[in-house]
C-alpha positions as CSV (number, residue, x, y, z in Angstrom):
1,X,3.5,17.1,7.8
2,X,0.1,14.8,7.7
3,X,-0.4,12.6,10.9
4,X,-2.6,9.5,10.3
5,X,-4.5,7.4,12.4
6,X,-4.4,3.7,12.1
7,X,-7.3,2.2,10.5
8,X,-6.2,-1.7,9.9
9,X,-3.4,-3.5,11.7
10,X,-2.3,-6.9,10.4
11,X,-0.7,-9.5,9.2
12,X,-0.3,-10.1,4.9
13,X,1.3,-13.4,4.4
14,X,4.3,-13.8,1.7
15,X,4.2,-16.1,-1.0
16,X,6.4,-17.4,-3.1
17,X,9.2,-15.1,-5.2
18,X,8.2,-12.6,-2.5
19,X,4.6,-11.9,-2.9
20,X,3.0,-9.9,-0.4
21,X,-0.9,-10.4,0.0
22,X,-3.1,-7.7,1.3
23,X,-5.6,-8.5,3.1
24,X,-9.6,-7.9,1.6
25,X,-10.9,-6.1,4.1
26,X,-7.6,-4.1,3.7
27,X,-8.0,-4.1,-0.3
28,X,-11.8,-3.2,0.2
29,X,-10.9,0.0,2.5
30,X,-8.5,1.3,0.1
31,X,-10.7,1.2,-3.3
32,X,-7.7,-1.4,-4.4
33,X,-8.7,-3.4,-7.7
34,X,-7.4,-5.7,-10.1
35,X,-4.9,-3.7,-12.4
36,X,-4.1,-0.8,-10.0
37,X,-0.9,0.0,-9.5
38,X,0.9,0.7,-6.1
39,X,3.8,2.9,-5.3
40,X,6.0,1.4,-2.2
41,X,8.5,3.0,-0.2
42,X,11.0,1.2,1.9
43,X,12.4,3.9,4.6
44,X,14.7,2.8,7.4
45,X,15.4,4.4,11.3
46,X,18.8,5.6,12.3
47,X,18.9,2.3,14.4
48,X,18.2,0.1,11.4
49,X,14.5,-0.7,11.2
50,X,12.8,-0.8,7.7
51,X,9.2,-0.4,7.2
52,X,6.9,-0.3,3.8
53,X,4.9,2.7,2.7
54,X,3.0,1.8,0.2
55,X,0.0,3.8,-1.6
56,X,-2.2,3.6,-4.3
57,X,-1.9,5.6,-7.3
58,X,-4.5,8.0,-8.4
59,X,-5.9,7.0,-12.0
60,X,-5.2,10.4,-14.2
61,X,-8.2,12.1,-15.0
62,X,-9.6,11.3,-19.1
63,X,-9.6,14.1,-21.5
64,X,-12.6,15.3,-21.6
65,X,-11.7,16.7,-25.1
Protein backbone atom coordinates (compact mmCIF):
# COMPACT_ATOMS: atom_id res chain seq x y z
CA UNK A 1 0.00 0.00 0.00
CA UNK A 2 1.51 3.56 -1.12
CA UNK A 3 1.37 6.31 1.73
CA UNK A 4 1.34 9.92 0.31
CA UNK A 5 2.18 13.07 1.77
CA UNK A 6 0.07 16.09 1.26
CA UNK A 7 1.35 18.55 -1.14
CA UNK A 8 -1.84 21.09 -1.70
CA UNK A 9 -4.74 21.57 0.64
CA UNK A 10 -7.66 23.58 -0.55
CA UNK A 11 -10.60 24.70 -1.46
CA UNK A 12 -12.10 24.12 -5.54
CA UNK A 13 -15.26 26.05 -5.80
CA UNK A 14 -18.46 24.31 -7.64
CA UNK A 15 -20.13 25.74 -10.39
CA UNK A 16 -22.96 25.34 -12.02
CA UNK A 17 -24.44 21.59 -13.15
CA UNK A 18 -21.81 20.53 -10.66
CA UNK A 19 -18.55 21.71 -11.88
CA UNK A 20 -15.62 21.30 -9.80
CA UNK A 21 -12.62 23.77 -10.43
CA UNK A 22 -9.15 22.88 -9.61
CA UNK A 23 -7.21 25.22 -8.57
CA UNK A 24 -3.91 26.42 -11.01
CA UNK A 25 -1.34 26.05 -8.82
CA UNK A 26 -3.06 22.60 -8.18
CA UNK A 27 -3.43 22.04 -12.17
CA UNK A 28 0.20 23.29 -12.63
CA UNK A 29 1.62 20.59 -9.97
CA UNK A 30 -0.06 17.85 -11.54
CA UNK A 31 1.02 18.36 -15.35
CA UNK A 32 -3.01 18.86 -15.85
CA UNK A 33 -3.88 20.42 -19.43
CA UNK A 34 -6.71 21.20 -21.55
CA UNK A 35 -8.01 17.79 -22.98
CA UNK A 36 -6.68 15.43 -20.28
CA UNK A 37 -8.79 13.19 -18.86
CA UNK A 38 -9.29 12.32 -15.10
CA UNK A 39 -10.34 9.15 -13.42
CA UNK A 40 -12.38 9.93 -9.99
CA UNK A 41 -13.21 7.75 -7.36
CA UNK A 42 -15.83 8.34 -4.78
CA UNK A 43 -15.02 5.88 -1.62
CA UNK A 44 -17.02 6.16 1.60
CA UNK A 45 -15.98 5.31 5.63
CA UNK A 46 -17.89 2.76 7.59
CA UNK A 47 -19.41 5.80 9.38
CA UNK A 48 -20.61 7.44 6.16
CA UNK A 49 -18.05 9.93 4.95
CA UNK A 50 -17.35 10.24 1.21
CA UNK A 51 -14.22 11.63 -0.27
CA UNK A 52 -12.93 12.13 -4.06
CA UNK A 53 -9.83 10.33 -5.44
CA UNK A 54 -9.26 11.60 -8.43
CA UNK A 55 -6.01 11.06 -10.81
CA UNK A 56 -4.79 11.83 -14.04
CA UNK A 57 -4.58 9.44 -16.64
CA UNK A 58 -1.31 8.58 -18.28
CA UNK A 59 -1.35 9.38 -22.15
CA UNK A 60 -0.53 5.73 -23.86
CA UNK A 61 2.69 5.66 -25.28
CA UNK A 62 2.62 6.27 -29.72
CA UNK A 63 3.69 3.48 -31.81
CA UNK A 64 6.89 3.97 -32.57
CA UNK A 65 6.15 1.67 -35.63
Amino acid sequence: MAIFRTLYYGDAPVGAGGRVTIPLPMREALGIRDGDKLTIRVEEKSGGARQLVIWRVEPAPEDAS
